[in-house]
VOPAGU-2260 file (C-alpha; in pm, 1 decimal, decimal comma):
REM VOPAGU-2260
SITE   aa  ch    i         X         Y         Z
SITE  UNK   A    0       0,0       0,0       0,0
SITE  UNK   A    1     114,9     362,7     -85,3
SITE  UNK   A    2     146,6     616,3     135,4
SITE  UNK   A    3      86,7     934,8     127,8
SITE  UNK   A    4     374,1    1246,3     212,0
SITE  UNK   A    5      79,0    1513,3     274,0
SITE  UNK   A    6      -7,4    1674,5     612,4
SITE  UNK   A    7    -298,4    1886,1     741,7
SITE  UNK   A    8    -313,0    2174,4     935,4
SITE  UNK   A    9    -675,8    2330,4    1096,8
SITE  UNK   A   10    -629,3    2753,3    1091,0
SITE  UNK   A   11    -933,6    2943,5    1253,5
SITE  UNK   A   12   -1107,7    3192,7    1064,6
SITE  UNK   A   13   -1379,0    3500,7    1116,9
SITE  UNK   A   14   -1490,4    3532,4     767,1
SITE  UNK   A   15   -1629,6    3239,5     634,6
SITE  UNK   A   16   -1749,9    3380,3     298,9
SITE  UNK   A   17   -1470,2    3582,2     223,0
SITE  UNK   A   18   -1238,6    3260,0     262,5
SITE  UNK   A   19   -1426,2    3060,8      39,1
SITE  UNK   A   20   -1410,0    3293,7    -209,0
SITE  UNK   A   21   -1047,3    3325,1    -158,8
SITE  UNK   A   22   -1039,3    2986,0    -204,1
SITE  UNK   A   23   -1226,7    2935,3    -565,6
SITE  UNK   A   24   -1055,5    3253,9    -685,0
SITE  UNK   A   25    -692,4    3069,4    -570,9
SITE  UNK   A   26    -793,8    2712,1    -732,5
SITE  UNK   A   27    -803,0    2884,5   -1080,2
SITE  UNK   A   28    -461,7    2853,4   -1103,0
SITE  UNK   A   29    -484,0    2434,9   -1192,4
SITE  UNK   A   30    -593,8    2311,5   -1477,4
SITE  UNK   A   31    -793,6    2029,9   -1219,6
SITE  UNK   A   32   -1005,8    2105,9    -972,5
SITE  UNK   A   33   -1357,5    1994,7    -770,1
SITE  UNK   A   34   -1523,7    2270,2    -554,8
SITE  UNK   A   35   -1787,7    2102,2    -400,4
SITE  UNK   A   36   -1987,5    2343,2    -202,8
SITE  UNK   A   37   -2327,7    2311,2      46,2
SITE  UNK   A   38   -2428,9    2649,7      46,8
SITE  UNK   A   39   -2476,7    2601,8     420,6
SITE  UNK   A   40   -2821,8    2451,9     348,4
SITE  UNK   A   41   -2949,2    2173,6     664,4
SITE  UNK   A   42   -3145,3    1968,2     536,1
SITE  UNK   A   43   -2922,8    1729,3     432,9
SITE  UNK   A   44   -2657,7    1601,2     623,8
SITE  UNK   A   45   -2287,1    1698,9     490,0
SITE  UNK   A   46   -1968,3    1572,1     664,5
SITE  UNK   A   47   -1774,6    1944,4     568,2
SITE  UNK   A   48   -1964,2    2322,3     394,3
SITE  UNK   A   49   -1756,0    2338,7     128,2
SITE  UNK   A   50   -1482,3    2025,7       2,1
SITE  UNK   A   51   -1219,6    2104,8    -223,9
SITE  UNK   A   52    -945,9    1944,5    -424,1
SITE  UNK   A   53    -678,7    2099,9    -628,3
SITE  UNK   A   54    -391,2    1964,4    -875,2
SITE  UNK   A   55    -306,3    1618,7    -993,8
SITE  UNK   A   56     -75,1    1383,7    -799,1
SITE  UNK   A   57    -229,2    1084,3   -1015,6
SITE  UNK   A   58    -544,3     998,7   -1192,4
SITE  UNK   A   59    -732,0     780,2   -1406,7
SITE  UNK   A   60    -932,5     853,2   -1729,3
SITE  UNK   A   61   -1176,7     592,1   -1912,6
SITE  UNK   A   62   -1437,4     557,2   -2086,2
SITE  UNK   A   63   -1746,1     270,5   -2096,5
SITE  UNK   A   64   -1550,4     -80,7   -2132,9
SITE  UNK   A   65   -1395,3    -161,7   -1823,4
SITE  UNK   A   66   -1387,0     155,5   -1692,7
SITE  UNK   A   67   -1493,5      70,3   -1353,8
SITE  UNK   A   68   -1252,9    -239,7   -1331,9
SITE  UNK   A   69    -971,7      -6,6   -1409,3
SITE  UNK   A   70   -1127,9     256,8   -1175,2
SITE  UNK   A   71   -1123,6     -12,5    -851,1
SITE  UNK   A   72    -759,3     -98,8    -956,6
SITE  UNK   A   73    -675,9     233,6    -913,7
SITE  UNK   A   74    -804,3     277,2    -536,3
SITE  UNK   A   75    -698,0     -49,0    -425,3
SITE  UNK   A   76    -358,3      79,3    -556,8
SITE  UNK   A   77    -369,4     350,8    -278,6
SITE  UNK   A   78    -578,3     498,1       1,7
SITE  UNK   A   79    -627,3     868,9     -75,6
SITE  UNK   A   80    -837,2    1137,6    -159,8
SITE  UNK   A   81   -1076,3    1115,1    -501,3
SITE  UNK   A   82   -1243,2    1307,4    -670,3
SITE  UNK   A   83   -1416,8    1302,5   -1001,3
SITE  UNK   A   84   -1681,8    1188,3   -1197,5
SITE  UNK   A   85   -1948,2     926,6   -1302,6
SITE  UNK   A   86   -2067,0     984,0   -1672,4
SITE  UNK   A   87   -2396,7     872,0   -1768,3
SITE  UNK   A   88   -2288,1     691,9   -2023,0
SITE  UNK   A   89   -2108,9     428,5   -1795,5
SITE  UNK   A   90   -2474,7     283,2   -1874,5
SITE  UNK   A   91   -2319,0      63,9   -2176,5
SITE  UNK   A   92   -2082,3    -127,0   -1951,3
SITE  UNK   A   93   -2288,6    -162,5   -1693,6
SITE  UNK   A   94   -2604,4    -314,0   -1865,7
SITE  UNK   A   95   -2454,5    -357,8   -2236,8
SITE  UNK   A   96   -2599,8     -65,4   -2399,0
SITE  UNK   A   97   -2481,1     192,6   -2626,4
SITE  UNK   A   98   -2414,9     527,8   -2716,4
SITE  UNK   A   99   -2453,4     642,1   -3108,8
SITE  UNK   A  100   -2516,8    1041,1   -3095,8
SITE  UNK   A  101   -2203,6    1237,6   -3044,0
SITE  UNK   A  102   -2145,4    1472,4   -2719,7
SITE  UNK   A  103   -1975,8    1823,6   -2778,8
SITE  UNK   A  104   -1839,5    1896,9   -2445,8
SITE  UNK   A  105   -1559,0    1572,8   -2405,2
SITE  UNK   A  106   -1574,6    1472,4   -2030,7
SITE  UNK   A  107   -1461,8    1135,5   -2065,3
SITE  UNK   A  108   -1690,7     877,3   -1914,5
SITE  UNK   A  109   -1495,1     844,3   -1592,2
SITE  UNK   A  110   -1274,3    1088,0   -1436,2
SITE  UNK   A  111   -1057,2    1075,5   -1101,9
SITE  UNK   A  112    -766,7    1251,1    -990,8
SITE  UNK   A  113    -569,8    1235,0    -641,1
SITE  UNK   A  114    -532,2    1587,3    -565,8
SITE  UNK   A  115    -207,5    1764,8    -478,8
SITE  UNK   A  116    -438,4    1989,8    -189,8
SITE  UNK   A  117    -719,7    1906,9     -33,2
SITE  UNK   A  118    -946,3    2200,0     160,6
SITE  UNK   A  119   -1221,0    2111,1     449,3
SITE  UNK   A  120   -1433,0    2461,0     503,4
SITE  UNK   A  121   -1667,0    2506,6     747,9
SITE  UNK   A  122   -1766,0    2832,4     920,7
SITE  UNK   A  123   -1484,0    2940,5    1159,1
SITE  UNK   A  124   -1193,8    2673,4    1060,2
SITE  UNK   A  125   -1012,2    2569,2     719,2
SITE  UNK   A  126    -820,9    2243,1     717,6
SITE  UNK   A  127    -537,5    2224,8     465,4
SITE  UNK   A  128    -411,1    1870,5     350,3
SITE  UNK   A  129     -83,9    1951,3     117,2
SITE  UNK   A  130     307,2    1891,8     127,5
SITE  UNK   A  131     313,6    2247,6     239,3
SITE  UNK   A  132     -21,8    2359,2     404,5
SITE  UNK   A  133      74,8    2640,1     570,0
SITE  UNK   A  134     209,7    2822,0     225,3
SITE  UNK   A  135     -93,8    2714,0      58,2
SITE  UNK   A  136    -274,5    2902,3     355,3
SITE  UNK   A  137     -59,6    3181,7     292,3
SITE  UNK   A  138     -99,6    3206,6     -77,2
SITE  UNK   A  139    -485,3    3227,6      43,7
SITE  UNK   A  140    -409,8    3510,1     244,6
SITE  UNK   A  141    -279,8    3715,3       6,2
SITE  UNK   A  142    -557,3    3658,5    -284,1
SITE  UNK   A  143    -792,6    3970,6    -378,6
SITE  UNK   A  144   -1126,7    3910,2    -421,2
SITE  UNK   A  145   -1392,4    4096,4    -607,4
SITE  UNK   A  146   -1737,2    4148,6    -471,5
SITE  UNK   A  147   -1842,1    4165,5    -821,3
SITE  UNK   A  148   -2070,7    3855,0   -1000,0
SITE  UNK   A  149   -2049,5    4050,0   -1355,2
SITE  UNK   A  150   -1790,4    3906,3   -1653,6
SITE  UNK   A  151   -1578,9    4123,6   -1820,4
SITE  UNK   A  152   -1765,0    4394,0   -2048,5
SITE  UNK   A  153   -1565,4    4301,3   -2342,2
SITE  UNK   A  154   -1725,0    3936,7   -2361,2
SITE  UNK   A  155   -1976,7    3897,3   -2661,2
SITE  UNK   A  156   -2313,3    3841,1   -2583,3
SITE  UNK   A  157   -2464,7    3495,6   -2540,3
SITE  UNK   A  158   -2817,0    3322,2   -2648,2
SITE  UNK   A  159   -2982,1    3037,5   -2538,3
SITE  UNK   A  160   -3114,8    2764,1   -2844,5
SITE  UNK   A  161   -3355,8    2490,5   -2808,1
SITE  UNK   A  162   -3230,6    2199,4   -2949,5
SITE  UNK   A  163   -3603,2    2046,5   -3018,3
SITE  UNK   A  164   -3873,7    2329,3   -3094,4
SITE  UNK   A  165   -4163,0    2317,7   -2851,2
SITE  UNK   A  166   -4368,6    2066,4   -3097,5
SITE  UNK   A  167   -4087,4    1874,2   -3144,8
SITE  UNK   A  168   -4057,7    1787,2   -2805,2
SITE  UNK   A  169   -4451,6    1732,3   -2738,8
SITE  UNK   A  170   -4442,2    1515,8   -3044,2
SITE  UNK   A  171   -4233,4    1323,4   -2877,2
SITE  UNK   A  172   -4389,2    1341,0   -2541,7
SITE  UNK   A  173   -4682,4    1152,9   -2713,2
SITE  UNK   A  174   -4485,9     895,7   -2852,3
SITE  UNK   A  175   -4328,3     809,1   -2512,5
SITE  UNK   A  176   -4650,8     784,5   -2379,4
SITE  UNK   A  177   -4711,2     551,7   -2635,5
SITE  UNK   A  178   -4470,3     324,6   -2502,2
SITE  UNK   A  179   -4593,5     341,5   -2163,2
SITE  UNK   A  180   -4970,4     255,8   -2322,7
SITE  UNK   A  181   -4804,6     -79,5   -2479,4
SITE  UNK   A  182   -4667,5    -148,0   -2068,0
SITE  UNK   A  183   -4253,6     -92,6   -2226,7
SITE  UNK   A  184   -4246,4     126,9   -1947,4
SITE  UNK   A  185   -4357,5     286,0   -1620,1
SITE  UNK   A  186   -4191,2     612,1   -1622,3
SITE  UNK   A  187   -3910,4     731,5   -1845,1
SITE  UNK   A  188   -3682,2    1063,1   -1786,4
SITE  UNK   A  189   -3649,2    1272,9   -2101,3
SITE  UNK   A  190   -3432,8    1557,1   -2132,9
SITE  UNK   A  191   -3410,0    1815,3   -2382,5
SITE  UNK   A  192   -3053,7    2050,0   -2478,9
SITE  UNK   A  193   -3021,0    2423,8   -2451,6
SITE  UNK   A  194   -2718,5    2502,8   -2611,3
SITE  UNK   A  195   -2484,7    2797,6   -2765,4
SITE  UNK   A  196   -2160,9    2784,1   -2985,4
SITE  UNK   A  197   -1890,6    3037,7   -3001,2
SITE  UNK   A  198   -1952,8    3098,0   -2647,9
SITE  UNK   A  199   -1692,7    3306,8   -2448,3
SITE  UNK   A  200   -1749,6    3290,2   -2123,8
SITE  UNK   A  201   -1547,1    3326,5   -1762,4
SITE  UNK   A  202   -1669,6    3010,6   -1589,1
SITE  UNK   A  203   -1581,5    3063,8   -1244,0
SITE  UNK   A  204   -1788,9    3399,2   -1239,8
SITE  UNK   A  205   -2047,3    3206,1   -1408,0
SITE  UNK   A  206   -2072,0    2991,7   -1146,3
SITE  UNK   A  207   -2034,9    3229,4    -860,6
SITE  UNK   A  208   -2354,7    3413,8   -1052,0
SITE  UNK   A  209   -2511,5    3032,9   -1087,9
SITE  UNK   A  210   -2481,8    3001,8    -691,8
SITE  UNK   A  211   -2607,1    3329,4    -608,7
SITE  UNK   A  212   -2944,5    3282,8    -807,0
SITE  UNK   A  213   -2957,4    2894,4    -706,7
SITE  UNK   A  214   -2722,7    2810,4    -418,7
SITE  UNK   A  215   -2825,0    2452,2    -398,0
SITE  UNK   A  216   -2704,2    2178,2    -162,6
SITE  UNK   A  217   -2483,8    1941,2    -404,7
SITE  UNK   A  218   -2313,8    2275,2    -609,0
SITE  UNK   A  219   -1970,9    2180,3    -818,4
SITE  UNK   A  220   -1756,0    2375,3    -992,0
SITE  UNK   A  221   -1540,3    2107,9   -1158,2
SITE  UNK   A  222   -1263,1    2116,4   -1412,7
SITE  UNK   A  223   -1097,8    1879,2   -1629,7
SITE  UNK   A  224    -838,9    2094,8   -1849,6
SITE  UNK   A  225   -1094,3    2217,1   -2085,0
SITE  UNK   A  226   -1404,9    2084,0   -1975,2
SITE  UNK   A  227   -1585,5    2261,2   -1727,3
SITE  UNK   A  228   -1888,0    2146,8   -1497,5
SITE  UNK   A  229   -2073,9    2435,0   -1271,5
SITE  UNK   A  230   -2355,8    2236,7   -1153,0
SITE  UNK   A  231   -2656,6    2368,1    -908,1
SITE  UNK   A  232   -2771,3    2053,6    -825,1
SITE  UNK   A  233   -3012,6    2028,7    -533,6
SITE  UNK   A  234   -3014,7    1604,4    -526,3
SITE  UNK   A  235   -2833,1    1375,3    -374,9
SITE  UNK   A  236   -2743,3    1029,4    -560,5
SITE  UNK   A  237   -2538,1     814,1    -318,3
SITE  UNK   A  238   -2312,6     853,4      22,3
SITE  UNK   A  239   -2143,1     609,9     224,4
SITE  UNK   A  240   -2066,1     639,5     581,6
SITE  UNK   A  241   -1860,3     325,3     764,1
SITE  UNK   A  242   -2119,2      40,8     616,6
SITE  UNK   A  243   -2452,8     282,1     593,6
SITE  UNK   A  244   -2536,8     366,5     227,4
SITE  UNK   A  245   -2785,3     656,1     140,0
SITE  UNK   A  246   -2974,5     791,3    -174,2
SITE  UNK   A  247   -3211,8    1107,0    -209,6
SITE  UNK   A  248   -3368,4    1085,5    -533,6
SITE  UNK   A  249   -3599,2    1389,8    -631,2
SITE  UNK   A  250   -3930,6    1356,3    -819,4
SITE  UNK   A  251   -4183,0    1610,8    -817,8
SITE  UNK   A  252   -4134,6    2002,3    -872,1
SITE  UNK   A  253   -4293,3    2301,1    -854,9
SITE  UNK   A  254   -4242,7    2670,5    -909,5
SITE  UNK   A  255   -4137,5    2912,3    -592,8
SITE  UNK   A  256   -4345,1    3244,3    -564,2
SITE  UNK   A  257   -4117,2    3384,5    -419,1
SITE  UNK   A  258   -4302,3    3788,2    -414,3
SITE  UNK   A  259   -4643,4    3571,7    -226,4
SITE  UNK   A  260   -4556,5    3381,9      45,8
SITE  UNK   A  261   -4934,3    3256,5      16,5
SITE  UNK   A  262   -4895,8    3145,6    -334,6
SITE  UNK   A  263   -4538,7    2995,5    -288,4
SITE  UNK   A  264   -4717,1    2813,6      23,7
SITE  UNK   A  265   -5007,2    2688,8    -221,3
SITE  UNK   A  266   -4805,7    2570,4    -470,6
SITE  UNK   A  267   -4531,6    2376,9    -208,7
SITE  UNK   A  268   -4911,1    2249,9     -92,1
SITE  UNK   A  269   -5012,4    2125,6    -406,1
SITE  UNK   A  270   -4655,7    1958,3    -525,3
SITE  UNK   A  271   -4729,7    1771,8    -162,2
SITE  UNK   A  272   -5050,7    1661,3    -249,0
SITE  UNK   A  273   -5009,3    1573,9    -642,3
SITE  UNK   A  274   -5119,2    1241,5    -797,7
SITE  UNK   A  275   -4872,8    1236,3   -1064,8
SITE  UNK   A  276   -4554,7    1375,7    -821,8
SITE  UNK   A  277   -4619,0    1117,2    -593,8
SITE  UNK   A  278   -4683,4     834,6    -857,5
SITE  UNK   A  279   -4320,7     925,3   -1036,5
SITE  UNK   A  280   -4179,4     973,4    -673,5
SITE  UNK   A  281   -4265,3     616,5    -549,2
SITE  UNK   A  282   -4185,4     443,4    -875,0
SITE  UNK   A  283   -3857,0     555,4    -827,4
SITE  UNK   A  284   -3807,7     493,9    -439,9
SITE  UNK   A  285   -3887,2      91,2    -518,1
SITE  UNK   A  286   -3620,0     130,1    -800,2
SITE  UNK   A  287   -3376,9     278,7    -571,9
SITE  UNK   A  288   -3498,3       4,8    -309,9
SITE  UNK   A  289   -3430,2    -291,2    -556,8
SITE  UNK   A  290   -3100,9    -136,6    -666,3
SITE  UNK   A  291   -2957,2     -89,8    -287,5
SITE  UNK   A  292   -3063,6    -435,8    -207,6
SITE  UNK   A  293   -2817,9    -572,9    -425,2
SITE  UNK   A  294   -2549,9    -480,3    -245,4
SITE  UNK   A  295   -2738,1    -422,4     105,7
SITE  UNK   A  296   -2770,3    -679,0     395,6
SITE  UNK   A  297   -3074,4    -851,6     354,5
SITE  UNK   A  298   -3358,7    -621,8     529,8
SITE  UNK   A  299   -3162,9    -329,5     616,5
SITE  UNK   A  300   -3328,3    -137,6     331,8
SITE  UNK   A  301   -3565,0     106,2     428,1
SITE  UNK   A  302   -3694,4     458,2     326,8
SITE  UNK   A  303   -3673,1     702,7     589,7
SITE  UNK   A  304   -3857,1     989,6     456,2
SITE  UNK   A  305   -4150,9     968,4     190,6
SITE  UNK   A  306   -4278,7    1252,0       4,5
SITE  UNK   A  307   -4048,8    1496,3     122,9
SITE  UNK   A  308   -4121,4    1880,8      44,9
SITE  UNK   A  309   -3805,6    2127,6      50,9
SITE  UNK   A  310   -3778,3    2441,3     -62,3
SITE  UNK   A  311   -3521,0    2576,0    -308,1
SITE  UNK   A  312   -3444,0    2905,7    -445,4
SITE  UNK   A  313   -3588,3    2870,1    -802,5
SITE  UNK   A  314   -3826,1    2516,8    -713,5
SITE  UNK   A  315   -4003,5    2336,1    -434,4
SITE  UNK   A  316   -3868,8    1984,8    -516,3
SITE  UNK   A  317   -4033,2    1641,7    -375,4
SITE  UNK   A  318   -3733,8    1421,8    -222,3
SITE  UNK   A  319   -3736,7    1096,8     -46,6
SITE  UNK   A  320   -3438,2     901,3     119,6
SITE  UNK   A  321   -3360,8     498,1     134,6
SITE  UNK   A  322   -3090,3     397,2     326,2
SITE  UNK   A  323   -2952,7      31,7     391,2
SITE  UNK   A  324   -2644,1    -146,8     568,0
SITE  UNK   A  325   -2395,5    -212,1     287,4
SITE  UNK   A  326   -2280,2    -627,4     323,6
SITE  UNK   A  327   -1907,5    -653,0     403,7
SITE  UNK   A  328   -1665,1    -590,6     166,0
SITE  UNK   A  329   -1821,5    -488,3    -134,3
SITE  UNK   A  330   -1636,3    -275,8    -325,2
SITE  UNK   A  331   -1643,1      69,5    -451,7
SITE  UNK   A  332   -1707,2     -93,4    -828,7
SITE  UNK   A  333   -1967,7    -322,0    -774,1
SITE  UNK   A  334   -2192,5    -126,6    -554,3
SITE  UNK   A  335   -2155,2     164,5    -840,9
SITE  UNK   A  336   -2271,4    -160,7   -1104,6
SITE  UNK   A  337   -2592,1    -228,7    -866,5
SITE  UNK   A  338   -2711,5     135,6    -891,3
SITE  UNK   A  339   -2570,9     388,5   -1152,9
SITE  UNK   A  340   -2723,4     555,8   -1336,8
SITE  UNK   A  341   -2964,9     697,3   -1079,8
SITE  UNK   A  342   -3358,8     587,3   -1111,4
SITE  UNK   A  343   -3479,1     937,5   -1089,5
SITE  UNK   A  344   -3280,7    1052,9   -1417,6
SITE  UNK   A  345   -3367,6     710,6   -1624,7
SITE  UNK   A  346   -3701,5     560,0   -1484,7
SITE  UNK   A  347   -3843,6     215,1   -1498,1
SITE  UNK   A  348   -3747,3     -80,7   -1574,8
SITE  UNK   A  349   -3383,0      88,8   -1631,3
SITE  UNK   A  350   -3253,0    -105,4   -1886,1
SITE  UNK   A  351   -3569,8     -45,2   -2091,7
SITE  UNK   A  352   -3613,9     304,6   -2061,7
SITE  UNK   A  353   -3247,7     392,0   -2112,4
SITE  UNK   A  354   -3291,3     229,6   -2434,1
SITE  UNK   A  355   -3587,9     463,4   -2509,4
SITE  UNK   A  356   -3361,7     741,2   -2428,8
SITE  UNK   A  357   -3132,5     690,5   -2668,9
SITE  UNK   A  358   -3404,9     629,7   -2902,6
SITE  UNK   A  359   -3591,2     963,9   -2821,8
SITE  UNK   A  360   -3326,6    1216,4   -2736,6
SITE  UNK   A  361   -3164,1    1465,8   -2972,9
SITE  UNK   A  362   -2814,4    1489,7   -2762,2
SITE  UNK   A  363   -2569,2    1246,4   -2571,3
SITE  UNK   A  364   -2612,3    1335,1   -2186,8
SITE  UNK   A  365   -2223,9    1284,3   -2119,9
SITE  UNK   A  366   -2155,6    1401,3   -1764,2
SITE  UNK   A  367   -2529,9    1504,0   -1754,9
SITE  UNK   A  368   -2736,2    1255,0   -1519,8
SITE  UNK   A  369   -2422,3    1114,4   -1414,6
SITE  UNK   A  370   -2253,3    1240,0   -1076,0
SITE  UNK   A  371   -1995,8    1423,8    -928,3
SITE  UNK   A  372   -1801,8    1422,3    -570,2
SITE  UNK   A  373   -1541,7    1220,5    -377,0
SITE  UNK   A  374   -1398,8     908,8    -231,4
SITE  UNK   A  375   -1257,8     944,2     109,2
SITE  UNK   A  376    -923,5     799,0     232,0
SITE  UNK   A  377   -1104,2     589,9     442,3
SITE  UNK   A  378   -1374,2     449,1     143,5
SITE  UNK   A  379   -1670,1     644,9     243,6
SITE  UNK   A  380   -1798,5     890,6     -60,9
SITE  UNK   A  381   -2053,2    1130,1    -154,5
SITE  UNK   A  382   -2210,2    1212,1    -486,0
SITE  UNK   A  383   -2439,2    1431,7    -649,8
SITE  UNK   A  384   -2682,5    1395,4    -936,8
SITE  UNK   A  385   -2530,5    1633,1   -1229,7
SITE  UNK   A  386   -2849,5    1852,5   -1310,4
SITE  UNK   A  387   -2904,3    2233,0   -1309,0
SITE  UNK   A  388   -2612,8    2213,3   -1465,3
SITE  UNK   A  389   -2365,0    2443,1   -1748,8
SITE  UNK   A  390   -2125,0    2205,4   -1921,7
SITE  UNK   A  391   -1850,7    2398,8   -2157,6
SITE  UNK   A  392   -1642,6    2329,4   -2370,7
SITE  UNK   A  393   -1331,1    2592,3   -2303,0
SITE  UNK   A  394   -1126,4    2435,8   -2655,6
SITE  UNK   A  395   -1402,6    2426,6   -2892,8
SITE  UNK   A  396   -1611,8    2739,0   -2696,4
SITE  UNK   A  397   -1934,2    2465,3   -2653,8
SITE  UNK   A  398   -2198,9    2566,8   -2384,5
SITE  UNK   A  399   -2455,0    2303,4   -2307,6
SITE  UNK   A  400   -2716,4    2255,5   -2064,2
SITE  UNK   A  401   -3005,8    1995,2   -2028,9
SITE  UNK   A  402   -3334,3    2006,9   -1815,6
SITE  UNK   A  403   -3600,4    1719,3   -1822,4
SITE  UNK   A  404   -3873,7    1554,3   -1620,9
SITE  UNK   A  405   -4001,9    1243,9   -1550,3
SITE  UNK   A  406   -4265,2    1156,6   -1796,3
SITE  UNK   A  407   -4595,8     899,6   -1739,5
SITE  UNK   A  408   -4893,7     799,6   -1909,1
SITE  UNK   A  409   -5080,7    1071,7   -1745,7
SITE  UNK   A  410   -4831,1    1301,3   -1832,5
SITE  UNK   A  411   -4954,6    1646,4   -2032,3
SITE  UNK   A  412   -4665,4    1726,0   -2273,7
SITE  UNK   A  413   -4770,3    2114,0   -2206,1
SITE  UNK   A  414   -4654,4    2114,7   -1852,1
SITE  UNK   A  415   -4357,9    1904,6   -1904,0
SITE  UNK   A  416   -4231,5    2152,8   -2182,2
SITE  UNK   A  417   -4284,2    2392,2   -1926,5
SITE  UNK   A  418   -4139,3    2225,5   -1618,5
SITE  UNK   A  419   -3788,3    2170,6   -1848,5
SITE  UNK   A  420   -3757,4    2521,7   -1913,7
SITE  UNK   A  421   -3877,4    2621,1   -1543,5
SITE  UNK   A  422   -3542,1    2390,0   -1436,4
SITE  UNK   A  423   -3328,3    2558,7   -1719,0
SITE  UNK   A  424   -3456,3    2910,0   -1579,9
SITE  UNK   A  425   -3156,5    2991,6   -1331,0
SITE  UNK   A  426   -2894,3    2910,2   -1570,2
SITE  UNK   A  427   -3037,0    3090,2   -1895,7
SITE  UNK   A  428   -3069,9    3367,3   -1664,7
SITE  UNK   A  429   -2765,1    3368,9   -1554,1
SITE  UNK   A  430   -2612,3    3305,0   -1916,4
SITE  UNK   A  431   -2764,9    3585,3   -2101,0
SITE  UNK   A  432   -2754,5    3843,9   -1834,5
SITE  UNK   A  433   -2431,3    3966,2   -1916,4
């Protein structure tokens, strides 16, 4: 076994904000990073505010084949820090599928690097793990920060496409419904592509403008080189603590109000009490069920919380949690095989619907509907569900971002047209406000 040469240091601190800014504004100078960030939201648990990784000791890049094979060679090799991504298309070596439409922004299916610095933030401490901690604290120090969320002047203006037109899409709606008529499937996830080309953009103030509209729980701004991920994301899709395994899949969504607290608490009231939410919520909590119980001790797998209502900046989302007691050593690899991708971005059966998908959608999700986060020294992880999400391409100046919803027999192709582009709100916004 490897070890590793790094060592931590804790240093107190009054200004919480201002040092995590400090902190993205100093990570800019890699060309790898994660910033995984809470936005001090409680209402699901987090083991640190704000995680952080920096530079490339070693890492591993693959795509679907044996990717995940390769990927459990490479931590068995050495117990460290991880972080990096899941892609959705992982789906083909899991359950023998494939992938025929071409993505444009070129994360490559799986993606983890063993940083050179790793930063734990919480309000009134920062914990450094580097050869040197206390000059990367001091480098810190000494970085200026600007109050301002606004790119450069001098960057041309950007606009939002659809990649289906609105009858496109409810054409297709119709079809899929279809499908569900002839019992293919339950409930499938369809997503639709805003995109731009020639885009210009400074993606770290794009994200700080991203998390001041939408600070969500599971935020990411992650880098790869070129490709960039600054993800919003309010959903949970797996974490492990000691031999516990959790999910949080989200189905069900509704628009906040945020000027009438009456309205806003009517239409929280109504997500609570719909038909259809809690139809597509359930479906997926016995998916997620089945899936944990693969790798799960045999009745340990239960859902804690049913029909969960929280309350986001941009959405009231529906969220329920299954938990179970992982059987002994299973690895990293297979319990990733027993549940990825994540129910609430594919539906049910899988297998079937993910076919669909690739039928039905215009674009290659890529890192979209796959995950993000980290693998602890000590094996336990956490990972999000990439949605509200920008992908771009910095090389070939590709902006991409996807928004779908979970679609059912009694599905009306209006609203889900109009509950993609209410998800796709915050980061159009935030886009074309320049």
């Amino acid at each position: 076994m490897i070890n590793t040469t790094s060592t931590n240091c804790t240093f107190i601190i009054d200004d919480f904000g201002h040092v995590k800014e400090k902190v993205l504004n100093w990570i800019q100078r890699f060309d790898t990073f994660s910033f995984l960030d809470n936005h001090q939201y409680q209402l699901t648990p987090h083991s640190v505010e704000c995680l952080v990784a920096a530079g490339v000791r070693r890492d591993i890049k693959a795509n679907a084949g044996h990717a995940l094979e390769q990927l459990q060679q490479f931590l068995d090799e050495k117990k460290s820090w991880l972080f990096g991504h899941l892609g959705y298309d992982l789906k083909n070596e899991i359950e023998k599928l494939s992938s025929g439409k071409t993505g444009r922004i070129g994360f490559p299916d799986l993606y983890f690097f063993e940083p050179e610095v790793v930063i734990r933030l919480s309000p009134g401490e920062i914990s450094i793990e580097a050869d040197d901690p206390r000059a990367v604290y001091a480098e810190l120090l000494v970085n200026e920060v600007s109050d301002s969320l606004e790119e450069p002047d001098t960057l041309p203006p950007i606009k939002i496409q659809n990649r289906l037109s609105q009858q496109e899409y409810i054409s297709i709606i119709d079809k899929l419904r279809g499908h569900i008529l002839r019992g293919d499937c339950y409930e499938i996830n369809f997503c639709q592509e805003f995109f731009t080309e020639n885009a210009v953009i400074d993606p770290v103030a794009v994200y700080k403008k991203l998390s001041a509209v939408s600070p969500n729980p599971f935020s990411a701004c992650y880098r790869v080189k070129d490709q960039w991920l600054l993800c919003a994301s309010p959903e949970r899709f797996l974490e492990k603590k000691g031999d516990k395994i959790l999910s949080q899949p989200i189905k069900g969504t509704s628009k906040r109000i945020v000027n009438d607290t009456q309205l806003d608490d009517q239409s929280r009231d109504e997500l609570g009490r719909s038909a259809k939410d809690r139809s597509e919520n359930v479906m997926v909590v016995d998916l997620v069920r089945n899936d944990l119980a693969k790798v799960c001790a045999e009745g340990s797998v239960k859902v804690d919380e049913l029909f969960g209502i929280y309350s986001f900046p941009q959405v009231h989302q529906m969220i329920s949690t299954i938990s179970g007691d992982l059987k002994k050593n299973i690895s990293f690899s297979a319990i990733i095989r027993a549940v990825f991708p994540m129910g609430s971005m594919t539906g049910a059966p899988k297998k079937r619907v993910m076919e669909l998908i690739e039928e039905y959608e215009a674009t290659r999700r890529e890192i979209f509907s796959g995950a993000t986060g980290y693998i602890a020294p000590n094996g336990d992880f956490d990972f999000n569900v990439v949605i509200r999400s920008i992908m771009y391409n910095a090389g070939s100046q590709y902006l991409s971002f996807q928004a779908g919803s979970g679609i059912t027999f009694n599905s009306d192709p209006q609203q889900e047209w109009e509950e993609c582009l209410l998800k796709g709100e915050a980061m159009k916004k935030v886009l074309e406000e320049r």
